[in-house]
PQR file with spaces between the fields and no chain letter, atoms N, CA, C, O and H, PARSE charges and radii, in Angstrom:
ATOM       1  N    UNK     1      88.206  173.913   97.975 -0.4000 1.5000
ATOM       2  CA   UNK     1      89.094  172.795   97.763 -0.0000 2.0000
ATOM       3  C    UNK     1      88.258  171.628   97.206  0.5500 1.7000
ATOM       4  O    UNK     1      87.117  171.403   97.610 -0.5500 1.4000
ATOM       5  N    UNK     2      88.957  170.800   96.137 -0.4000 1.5000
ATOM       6  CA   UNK     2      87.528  169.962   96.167 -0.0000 2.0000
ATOM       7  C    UNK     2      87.779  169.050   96.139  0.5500 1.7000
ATOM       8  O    UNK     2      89.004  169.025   96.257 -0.5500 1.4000
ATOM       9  H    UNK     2      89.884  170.983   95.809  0.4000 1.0000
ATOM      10  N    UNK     3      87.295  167.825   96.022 -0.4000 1.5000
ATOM      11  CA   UNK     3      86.991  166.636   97.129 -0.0000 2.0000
ATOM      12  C    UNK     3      87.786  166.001   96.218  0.5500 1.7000
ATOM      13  O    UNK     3      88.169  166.694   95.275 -0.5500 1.4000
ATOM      14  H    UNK     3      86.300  167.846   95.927  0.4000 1.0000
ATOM      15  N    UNK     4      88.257  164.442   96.272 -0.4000 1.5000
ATOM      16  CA   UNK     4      89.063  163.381   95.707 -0.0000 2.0000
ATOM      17  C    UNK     4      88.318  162.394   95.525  0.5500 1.7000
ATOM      18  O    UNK     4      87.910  161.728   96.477 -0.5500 1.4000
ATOM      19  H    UNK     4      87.946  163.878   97.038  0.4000 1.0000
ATOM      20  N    UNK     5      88.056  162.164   94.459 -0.4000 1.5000
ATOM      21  CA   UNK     5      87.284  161.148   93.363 -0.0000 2.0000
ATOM      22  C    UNK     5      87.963  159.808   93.804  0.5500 1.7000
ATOM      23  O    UNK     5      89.107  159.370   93.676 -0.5500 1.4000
ATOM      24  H    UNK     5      88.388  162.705   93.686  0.4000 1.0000
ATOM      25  N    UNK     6      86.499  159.194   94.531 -0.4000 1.5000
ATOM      26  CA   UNK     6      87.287  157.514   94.675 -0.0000 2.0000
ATOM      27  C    UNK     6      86.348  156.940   94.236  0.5500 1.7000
ATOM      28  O    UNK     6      86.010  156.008   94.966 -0.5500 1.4000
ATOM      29  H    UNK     6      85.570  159.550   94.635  0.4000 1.0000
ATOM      30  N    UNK     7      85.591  157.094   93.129 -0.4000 1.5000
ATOM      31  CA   UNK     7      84.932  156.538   92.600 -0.0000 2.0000
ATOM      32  C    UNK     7      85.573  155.278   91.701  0.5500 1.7000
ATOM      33  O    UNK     7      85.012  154.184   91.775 -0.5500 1.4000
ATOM      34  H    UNK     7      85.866  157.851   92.536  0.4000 1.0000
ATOM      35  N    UNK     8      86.883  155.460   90.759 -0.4000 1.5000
ATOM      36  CA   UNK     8      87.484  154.205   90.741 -0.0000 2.0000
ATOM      37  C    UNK     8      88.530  153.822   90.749  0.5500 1.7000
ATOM      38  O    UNK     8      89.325  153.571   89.843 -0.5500 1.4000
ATOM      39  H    UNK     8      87.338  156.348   90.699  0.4000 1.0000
ATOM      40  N    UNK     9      88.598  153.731   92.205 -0.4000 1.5000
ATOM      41  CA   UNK     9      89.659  153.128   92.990 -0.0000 2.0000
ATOM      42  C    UNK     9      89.306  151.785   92.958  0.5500 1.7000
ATOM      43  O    UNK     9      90.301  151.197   92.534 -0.5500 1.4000
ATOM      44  H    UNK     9      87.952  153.934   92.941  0.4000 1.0000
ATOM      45  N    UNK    10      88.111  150.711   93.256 -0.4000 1.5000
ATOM      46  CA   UNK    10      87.969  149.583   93.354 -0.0000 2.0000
ATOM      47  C    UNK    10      88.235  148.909   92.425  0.5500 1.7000
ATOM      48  O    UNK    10      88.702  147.771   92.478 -0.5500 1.4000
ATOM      49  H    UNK    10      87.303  151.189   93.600  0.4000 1.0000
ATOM      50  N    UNK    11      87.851  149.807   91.030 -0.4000 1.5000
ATOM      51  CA   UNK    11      87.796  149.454   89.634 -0.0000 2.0000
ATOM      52  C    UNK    11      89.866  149.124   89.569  0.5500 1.7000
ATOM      53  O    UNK    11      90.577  148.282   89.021 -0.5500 1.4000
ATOM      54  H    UNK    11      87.472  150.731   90.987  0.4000 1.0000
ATOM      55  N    UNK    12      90.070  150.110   90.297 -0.4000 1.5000
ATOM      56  CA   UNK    12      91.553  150.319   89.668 -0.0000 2.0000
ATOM      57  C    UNK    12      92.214  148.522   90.814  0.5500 1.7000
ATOM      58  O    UNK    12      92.590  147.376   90.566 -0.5500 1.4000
ATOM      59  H    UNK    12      89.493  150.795   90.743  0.4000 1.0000
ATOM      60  N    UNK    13      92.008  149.272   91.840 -0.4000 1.5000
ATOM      61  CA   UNK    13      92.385  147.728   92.468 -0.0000 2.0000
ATOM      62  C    UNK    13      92.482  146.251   92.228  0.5500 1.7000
ATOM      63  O    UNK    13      93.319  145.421   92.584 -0.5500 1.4000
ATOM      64  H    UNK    13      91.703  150.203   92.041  0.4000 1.0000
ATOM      65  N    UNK    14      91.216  146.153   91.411 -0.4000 1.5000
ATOM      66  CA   UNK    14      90.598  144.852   91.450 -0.0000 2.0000
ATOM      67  C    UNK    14      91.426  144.546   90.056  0.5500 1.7000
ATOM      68  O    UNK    14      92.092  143.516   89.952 -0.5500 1.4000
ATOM      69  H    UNK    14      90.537  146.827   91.122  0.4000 1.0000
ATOM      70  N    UNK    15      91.341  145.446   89.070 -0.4000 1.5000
ATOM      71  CA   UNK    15      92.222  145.305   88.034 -0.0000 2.0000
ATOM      72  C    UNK    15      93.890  145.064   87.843  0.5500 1.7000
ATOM      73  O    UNK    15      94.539  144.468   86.984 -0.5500 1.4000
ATOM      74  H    UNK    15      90.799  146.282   89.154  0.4000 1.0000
ATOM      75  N    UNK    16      94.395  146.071   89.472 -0.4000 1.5000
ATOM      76  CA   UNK    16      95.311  145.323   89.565 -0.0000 2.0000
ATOM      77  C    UNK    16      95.758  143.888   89.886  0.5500 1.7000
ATOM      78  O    UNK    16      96.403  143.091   89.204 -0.5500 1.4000
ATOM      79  H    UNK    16      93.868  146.556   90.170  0.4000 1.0000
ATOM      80  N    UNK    17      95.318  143.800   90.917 -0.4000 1.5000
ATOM      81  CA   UNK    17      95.460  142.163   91.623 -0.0000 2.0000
ATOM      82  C    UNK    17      95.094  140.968   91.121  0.5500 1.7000
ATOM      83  O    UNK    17      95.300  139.837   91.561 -0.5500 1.4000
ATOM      84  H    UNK    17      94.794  144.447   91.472  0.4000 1.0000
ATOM      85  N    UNK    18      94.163  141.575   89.523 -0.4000 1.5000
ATOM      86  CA   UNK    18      94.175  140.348   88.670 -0.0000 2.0000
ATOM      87  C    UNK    18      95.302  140.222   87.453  0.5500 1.7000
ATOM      88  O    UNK    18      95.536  139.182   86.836 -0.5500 1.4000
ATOM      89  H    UNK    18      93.996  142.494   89.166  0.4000 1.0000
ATOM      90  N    UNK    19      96.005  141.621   87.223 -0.4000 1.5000
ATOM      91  CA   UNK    19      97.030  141.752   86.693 -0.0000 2.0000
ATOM      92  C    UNK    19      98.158  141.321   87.372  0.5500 1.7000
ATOM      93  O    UNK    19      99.001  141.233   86.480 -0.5500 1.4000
ATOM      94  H    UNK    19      95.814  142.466   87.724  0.4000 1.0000
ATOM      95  N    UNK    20      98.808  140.921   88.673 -0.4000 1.5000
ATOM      96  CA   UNK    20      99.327  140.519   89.409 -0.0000 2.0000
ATOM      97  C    UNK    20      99.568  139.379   89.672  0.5500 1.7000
ATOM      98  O    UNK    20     100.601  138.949   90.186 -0.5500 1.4000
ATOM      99  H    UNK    20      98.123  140.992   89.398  0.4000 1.0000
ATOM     100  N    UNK    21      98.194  138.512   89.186 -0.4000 1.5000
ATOM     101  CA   UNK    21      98.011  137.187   89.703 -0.0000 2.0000
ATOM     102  C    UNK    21      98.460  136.345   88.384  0.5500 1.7000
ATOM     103  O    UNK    21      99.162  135.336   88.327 -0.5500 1.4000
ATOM     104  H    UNK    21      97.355  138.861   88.768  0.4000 1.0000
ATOM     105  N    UNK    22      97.738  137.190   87.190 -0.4000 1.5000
ATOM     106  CA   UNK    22      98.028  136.813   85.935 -0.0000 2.0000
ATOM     107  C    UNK    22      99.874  137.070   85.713  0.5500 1.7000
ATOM     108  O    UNK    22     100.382  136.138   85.090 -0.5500 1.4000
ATOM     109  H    UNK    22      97.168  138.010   87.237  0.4000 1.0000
ATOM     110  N    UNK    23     100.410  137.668   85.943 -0.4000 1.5000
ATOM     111  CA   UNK    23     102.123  138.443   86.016 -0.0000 2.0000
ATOM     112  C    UNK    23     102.457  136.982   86.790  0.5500 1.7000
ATOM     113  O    UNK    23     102.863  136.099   86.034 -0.5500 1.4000
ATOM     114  H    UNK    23      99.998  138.425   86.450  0.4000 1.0000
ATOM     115  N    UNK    24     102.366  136.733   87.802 -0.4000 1.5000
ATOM     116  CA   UNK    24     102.647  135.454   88.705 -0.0000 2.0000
ATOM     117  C    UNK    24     102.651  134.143   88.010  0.5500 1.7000
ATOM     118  O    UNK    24     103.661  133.445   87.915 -0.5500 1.4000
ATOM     119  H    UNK    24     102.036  137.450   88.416  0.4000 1.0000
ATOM     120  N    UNK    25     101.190  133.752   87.405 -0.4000 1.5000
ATOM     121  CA   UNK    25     101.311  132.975   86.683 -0.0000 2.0000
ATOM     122  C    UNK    25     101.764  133.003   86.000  0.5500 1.7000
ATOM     123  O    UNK    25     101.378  131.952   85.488 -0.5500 1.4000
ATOM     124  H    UNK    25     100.369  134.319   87.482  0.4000 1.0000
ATOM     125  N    UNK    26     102.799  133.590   84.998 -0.4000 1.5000
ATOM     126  CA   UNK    26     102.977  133.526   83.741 -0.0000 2.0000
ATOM     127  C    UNK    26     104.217  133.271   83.759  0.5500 1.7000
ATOM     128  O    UNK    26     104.845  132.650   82.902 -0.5500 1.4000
ATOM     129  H    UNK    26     103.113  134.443   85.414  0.4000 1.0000
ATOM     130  N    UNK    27     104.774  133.925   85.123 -0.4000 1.5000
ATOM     131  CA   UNK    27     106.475  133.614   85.311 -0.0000 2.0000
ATOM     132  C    UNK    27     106.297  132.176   86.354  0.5500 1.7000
ATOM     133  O    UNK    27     107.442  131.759   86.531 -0.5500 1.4000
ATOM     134  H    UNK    27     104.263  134.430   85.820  0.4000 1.0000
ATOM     135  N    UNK    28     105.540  131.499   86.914 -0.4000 1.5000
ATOM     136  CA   UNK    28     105.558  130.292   87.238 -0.0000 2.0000
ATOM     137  C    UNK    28     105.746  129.202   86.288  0.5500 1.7000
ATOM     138  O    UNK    28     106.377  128.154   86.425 -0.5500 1.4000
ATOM     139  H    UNK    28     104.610  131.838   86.770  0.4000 1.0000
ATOM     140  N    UNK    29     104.877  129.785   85.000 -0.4000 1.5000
ATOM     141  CA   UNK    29     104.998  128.234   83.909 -0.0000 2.0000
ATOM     142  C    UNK    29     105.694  128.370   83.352  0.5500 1.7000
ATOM     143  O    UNK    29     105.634  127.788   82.269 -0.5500 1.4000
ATOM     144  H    UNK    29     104.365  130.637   84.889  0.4000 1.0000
ATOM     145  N    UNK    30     107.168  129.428   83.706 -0.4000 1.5000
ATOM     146  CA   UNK    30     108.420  129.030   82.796 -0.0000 2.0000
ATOM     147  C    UNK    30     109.529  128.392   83.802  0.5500 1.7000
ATOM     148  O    UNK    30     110.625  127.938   83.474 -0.5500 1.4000
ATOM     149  H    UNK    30     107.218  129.901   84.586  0.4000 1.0000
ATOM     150  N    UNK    31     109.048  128.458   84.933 -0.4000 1.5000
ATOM     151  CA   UNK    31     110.055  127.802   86.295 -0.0000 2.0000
ATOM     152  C    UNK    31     109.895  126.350   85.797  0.5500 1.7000
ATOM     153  O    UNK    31     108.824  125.913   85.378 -0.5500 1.4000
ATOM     154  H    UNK    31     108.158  128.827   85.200  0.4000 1.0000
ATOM     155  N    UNK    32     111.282  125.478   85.889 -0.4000 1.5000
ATOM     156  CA   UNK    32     111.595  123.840   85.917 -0.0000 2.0000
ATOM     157  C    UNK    32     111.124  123.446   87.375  0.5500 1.7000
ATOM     158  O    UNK    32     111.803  123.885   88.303 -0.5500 1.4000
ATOM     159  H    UNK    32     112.152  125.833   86.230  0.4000 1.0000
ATOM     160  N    UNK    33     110.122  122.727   87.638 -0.4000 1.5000
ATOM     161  CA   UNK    33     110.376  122.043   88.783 -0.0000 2.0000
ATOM     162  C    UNK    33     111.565  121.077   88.892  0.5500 1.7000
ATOM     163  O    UNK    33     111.812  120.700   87.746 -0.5500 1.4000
ATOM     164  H    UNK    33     109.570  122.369   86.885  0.4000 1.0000
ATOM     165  N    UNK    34     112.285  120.593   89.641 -0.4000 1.5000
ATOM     166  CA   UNK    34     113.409  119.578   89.725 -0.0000 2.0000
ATOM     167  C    UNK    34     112.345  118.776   90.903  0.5500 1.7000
ATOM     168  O    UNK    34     111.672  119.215   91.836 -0.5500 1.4000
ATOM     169  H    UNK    34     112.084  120.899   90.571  0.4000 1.0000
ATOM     170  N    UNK    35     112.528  117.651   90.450 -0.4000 1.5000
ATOM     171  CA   UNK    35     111.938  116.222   91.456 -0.0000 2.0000
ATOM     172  C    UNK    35     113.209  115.647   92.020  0.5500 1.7000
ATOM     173  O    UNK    35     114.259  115.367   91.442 -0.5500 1.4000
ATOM     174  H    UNK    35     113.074  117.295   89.693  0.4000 1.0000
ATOM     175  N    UNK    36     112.745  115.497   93.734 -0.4000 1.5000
ATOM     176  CA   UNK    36     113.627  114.587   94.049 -0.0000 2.0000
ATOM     177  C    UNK    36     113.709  112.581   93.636  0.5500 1.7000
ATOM     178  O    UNK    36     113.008  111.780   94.254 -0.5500 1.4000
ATOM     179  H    UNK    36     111.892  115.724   94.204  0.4000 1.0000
ATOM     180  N    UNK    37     114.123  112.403   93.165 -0.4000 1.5000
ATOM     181  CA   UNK    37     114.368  111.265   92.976 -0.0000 2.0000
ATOM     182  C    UNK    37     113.827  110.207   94.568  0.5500 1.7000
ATOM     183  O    UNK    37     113.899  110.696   95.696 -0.5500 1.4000
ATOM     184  H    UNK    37     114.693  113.054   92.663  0.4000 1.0000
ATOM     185  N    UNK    38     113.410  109.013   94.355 -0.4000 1.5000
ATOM     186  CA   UNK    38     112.727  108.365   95.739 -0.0000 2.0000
ATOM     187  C    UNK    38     113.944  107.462   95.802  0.5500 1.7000
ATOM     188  O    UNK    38     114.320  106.663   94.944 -0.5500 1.4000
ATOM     189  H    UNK    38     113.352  108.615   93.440  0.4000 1.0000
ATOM     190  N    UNK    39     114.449  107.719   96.891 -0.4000 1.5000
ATOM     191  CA   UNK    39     115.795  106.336   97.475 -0.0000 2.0000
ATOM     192  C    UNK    39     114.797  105.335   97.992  0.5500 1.7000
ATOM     193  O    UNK    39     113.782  105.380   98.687 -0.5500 1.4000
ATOM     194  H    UNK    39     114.144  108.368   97.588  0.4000 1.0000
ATOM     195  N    UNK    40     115.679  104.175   97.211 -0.4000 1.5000
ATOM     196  CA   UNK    40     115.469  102.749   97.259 -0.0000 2.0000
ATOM     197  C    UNK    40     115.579  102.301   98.968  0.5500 1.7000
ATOM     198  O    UNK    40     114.638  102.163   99.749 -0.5500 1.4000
ATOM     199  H    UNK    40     116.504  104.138   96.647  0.4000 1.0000
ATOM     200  N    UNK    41     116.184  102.231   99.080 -0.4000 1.5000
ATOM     201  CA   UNK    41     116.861  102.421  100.283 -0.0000 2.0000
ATOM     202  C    UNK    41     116.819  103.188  101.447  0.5500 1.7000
ATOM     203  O    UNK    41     117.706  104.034  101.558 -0.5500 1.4000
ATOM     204  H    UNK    41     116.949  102.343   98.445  0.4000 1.0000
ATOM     205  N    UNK    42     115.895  103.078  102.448 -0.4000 1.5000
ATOM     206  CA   UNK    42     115.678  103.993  103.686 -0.0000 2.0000
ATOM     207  C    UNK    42     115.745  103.300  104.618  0.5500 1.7000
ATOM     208  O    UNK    42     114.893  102.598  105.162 -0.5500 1.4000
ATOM     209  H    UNK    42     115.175  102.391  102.358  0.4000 1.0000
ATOM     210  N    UNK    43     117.225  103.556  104.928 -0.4000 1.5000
ATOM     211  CA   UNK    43     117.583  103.293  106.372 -0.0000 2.0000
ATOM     212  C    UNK    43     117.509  104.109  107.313  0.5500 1.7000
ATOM     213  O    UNK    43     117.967  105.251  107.293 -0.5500 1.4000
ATOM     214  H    UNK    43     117.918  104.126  104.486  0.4000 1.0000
ATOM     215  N    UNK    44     116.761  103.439  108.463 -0.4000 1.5000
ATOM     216  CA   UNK    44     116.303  104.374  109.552 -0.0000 2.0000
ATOM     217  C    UNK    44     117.806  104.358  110.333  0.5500 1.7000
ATOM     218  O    UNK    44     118.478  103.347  110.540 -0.5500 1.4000
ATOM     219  H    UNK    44     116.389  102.511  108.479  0.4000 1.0000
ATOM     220  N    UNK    45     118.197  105.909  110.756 -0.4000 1.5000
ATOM     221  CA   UNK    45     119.527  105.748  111.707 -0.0000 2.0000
ATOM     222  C    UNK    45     119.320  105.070  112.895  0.5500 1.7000
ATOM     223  O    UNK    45     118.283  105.135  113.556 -0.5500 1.4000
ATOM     224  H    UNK    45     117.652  106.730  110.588  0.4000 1.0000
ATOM     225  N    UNK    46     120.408  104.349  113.200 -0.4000 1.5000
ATOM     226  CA   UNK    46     120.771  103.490  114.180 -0.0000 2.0000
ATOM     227  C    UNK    46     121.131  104.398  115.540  0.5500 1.7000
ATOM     228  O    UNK    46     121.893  105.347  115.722 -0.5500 1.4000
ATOM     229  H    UNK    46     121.250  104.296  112.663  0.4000 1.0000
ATOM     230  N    UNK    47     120.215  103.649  116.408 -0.4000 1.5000
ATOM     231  CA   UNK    47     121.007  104.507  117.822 -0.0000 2.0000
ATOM     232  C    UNK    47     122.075  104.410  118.309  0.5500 1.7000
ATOM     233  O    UNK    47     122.558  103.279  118.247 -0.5500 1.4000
ATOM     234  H    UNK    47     119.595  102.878  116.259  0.4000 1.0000
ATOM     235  N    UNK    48     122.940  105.529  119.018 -0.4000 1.5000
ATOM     236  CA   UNK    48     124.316  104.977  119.485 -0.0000 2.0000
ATOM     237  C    UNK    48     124.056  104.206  120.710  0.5500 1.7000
ATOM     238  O    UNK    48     123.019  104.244  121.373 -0.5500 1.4000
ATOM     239  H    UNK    48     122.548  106.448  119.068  0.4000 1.0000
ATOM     240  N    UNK    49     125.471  103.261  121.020 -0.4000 1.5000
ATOM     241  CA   UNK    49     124.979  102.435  122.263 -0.0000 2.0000
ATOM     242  C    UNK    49     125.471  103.336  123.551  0.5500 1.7000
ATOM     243  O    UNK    49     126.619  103.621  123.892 -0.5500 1.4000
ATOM     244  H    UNK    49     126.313  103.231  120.482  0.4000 1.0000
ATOM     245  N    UNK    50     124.350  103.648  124.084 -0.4000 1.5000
ATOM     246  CA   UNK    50     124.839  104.276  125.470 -0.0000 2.0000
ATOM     247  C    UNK    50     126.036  103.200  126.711  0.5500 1.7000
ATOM     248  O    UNK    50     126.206  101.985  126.813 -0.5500 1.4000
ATOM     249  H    UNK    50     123.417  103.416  123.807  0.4000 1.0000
ATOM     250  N    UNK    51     126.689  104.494  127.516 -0.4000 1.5000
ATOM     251  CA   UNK    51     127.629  103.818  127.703 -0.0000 2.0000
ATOM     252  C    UNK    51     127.181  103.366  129.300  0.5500 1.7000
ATOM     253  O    UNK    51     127.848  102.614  130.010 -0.5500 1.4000
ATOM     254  H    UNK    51     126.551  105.481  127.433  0.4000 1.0000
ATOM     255  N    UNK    52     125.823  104.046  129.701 -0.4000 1.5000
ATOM     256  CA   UNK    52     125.071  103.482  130.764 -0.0000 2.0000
ATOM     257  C    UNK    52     124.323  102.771  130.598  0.5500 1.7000
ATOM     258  O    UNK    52     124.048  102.345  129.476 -0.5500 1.4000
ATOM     259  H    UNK    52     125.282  104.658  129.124  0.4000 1.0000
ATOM     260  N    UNK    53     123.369  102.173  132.377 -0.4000 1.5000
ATOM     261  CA   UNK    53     122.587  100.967  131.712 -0.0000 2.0000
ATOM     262  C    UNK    53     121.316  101.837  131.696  0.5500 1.7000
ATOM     263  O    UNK    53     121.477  102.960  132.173 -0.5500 1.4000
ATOM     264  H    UNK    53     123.593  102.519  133.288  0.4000 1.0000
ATOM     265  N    UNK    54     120.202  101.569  131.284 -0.4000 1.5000
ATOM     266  CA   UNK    54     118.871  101.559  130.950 -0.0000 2.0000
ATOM     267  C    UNK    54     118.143  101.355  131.919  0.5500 1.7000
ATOM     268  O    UNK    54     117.777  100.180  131.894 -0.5500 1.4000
ATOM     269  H    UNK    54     120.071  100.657  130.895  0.4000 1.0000
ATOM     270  N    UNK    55     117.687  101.968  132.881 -0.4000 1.5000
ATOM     271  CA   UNK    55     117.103  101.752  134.251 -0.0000 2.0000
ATOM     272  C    UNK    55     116.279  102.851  134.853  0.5500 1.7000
ATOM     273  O    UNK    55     117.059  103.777  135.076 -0.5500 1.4000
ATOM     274  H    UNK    55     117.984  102.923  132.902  0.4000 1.0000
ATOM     275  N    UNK    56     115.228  103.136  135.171 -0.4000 1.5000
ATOM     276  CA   UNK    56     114.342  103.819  136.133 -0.0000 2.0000
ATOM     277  C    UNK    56     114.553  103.768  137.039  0.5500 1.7000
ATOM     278  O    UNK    56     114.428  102.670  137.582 -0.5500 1.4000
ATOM     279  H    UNK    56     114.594  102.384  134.990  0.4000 1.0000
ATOM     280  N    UNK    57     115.006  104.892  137.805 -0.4000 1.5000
ATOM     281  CA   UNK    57     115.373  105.079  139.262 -0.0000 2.0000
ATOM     282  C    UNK    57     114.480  105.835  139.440  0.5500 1.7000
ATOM     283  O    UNK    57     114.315  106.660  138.541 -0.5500 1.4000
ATOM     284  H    UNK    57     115.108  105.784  137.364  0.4000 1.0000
ATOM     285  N    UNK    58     113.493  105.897  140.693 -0.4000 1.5000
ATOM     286  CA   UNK    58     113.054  107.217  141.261 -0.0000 2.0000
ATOM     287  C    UNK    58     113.198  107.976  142.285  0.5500 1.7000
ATOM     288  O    UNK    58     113.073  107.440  143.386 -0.5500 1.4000
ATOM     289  H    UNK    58     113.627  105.227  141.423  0.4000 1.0000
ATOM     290  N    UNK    59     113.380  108.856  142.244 -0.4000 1.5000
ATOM     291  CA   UNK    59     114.251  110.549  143.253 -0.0000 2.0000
ATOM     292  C    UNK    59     112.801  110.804  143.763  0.5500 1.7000
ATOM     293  O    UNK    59     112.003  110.881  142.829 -0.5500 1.4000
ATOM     294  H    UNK    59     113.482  109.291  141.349  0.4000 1.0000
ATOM     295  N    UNK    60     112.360  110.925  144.753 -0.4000 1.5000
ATOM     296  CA   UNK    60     111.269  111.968  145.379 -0.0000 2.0000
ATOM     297  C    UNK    60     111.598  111.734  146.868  0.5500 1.7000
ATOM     298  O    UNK    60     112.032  110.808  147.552 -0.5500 1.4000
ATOM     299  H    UNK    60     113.008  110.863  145.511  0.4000 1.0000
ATOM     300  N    UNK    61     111.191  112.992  147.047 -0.4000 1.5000
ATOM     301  CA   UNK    61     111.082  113.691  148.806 -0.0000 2.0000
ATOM     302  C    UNK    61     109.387  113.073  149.281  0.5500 1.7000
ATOM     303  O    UNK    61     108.332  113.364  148.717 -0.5500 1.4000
ATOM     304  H    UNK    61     110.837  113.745  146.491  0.4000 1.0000
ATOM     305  N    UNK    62     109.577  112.169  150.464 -0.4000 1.5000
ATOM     306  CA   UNK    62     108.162  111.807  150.819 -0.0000 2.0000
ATOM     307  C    UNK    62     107.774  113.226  151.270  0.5500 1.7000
ATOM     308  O    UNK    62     108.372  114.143  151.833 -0.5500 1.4000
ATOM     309  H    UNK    62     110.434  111.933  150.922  0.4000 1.0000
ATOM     310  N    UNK    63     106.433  113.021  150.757 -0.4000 1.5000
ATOM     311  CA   UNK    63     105.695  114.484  151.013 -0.0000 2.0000
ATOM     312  C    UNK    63     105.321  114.432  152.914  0.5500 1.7000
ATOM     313  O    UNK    63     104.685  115.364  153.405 -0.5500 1.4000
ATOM     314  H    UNK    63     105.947  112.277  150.300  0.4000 1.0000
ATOM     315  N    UNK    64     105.656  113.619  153.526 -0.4000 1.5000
ATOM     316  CA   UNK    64     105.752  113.849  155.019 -0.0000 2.0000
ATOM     317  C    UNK    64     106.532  114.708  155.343  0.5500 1.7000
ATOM     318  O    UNK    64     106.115  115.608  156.072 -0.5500 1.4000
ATOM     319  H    UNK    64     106.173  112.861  153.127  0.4000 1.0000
ATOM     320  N    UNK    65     108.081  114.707  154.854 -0.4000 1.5000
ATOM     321  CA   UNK    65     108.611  115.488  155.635 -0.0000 2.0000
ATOM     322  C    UNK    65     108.564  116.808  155.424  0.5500 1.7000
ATOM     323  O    UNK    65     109.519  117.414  155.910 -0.5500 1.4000
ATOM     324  H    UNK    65     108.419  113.976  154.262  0.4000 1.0000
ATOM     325  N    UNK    66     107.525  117.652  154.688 -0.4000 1.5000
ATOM     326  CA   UNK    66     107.377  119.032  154.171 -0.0000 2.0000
ATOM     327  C    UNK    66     106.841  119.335  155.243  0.5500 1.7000
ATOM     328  O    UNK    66     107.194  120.353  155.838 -0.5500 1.4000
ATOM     329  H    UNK    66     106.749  117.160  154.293  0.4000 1.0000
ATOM     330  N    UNK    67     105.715  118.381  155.801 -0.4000 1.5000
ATOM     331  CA   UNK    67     104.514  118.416  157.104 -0.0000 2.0000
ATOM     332  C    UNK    67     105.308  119.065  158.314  0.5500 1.7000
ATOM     333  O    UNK    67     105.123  120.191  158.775 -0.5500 1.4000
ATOM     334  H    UNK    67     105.429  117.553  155.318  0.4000 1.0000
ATOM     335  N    UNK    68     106.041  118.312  158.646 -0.4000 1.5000
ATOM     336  CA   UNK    68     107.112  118.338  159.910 -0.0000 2.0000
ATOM     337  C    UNK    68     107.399  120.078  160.067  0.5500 1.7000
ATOM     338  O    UNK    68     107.604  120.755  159.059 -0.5500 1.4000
ATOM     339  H    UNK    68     106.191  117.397  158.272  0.4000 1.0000
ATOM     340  N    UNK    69     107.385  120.634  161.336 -0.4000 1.5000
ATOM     341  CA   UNK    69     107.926  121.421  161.810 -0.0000 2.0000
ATOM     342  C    UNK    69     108.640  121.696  162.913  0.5500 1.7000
ATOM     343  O    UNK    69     109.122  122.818  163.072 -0.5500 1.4000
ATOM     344  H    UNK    69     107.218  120.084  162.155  0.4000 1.0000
């Protein structure tokens, strides 16, 4: 049986992936970029007004009574 020649395989590879890269480029420099246009105007959104008040309460269990048995 006799053996399988990979002698150029690298050759073949390397030739592809520059054929590939070149194929890529070539259909990139016929693509339009479209630019977004820059608004004049940037308004940051407004928060809604909550219908509670604005306050820090704090909730905790004194760690004493875990002690307790």
């Amino acid at each position: 049986m006799p053996q399988l020649n990979t002698s150029t395989w690298s050759l073949t590879i390397t030739l592809m992936v520059i054929s590939l890269f070149c194929i890529f480029q070539l259909k990139m420099m016929n693509q339009t970029m479209t630019s977004i246009p820059p608004q004049e105007d940037k308004k940051l959104p407004t928060k809604p007004q909550l219908p509670w008040d604005k306050k820090w309460t704090k909730i905790y269990l004194p760690h004493s009574s875990l002690l307790q048995s």
